[in-house]
N, C-alpha and C positions, 0 to 999 in steps of 0.2 A: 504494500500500500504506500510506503516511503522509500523516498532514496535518498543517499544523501546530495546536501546542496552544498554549493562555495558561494559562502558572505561577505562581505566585506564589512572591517570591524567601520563604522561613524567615528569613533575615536583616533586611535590610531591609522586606519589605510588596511590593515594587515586583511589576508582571507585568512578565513579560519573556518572548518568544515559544520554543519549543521547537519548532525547523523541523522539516520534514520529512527535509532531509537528517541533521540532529541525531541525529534520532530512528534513522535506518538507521546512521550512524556509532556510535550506541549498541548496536543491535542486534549491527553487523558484529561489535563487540569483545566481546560478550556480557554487555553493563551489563543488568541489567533493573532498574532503577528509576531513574526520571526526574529529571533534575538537581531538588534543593531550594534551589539558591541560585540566583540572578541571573550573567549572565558578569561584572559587574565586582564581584561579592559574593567569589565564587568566584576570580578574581583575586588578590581583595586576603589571602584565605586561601594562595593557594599561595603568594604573596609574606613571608608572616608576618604580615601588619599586624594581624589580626584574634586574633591569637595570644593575645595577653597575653606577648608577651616569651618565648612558651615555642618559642623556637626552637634553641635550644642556643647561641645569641650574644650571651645575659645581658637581663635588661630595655632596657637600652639599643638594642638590636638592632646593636650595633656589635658589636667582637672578643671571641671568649670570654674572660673574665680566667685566667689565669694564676697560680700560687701555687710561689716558688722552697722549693726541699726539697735535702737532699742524701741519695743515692740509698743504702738500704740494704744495697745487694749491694756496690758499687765505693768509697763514699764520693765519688762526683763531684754536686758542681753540677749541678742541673735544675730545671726545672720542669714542673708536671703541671698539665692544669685539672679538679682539684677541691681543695678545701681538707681537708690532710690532720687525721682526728682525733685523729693521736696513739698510738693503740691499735695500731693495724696496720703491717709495714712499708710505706714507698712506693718503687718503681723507677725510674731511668731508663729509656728504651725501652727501651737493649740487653738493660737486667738483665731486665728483662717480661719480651720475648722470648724467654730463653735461659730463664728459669724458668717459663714457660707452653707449651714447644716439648718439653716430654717427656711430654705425656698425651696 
């Protein structure tokens, strides 16, 4: 029912073959359009490399940063990852929770 096909990776230029079994493992899951990228194109995307840093773990692709606050509900010590503007309050978790758990 399949043969194999030669794709061409979007990414990089390179062919790289689309097997037959590919192709039925696509079918099975109900993909209908044909890989655009290369397996180690495609790879280096699920990994982030190809991201630009937009993986939610900062350019660096290390630990999200961190910004300490004190919490407008309790007055305790925390921190949140995003950098507060000022304008709005910020919570610790508990206080989030307990003020987003009545809608």
């Amino acid at each position: 029912m399949f043969s194999d096909k030669t794709l061409t990776c979007r990414d990089c230029g390179a062919q790289f073959t689309f097997t037959a079994s590919e192709q039925a493992f696509f079918a099975e899951k109900g993909f209908n359009n044909e890989p655009s990228r290369c397996p180690s194109c495609r790879a280096e995307r699920r990994n982030g490399d190809s991201r630009g840093g937009n993986n939610n773990r900062g350019a660096s692709g290390g630990t999200r940063q961190m910004f300490d606050v004190v919490c407008s509900g309790c007055g305790r010590r925390t921190q949140v990852p995003f950098e507060p503007r000022g304008d709005r309050p910020v919570y610790c978790r508990d206080c989030f929770e307990k003020k987003n758990s009545r809608y």
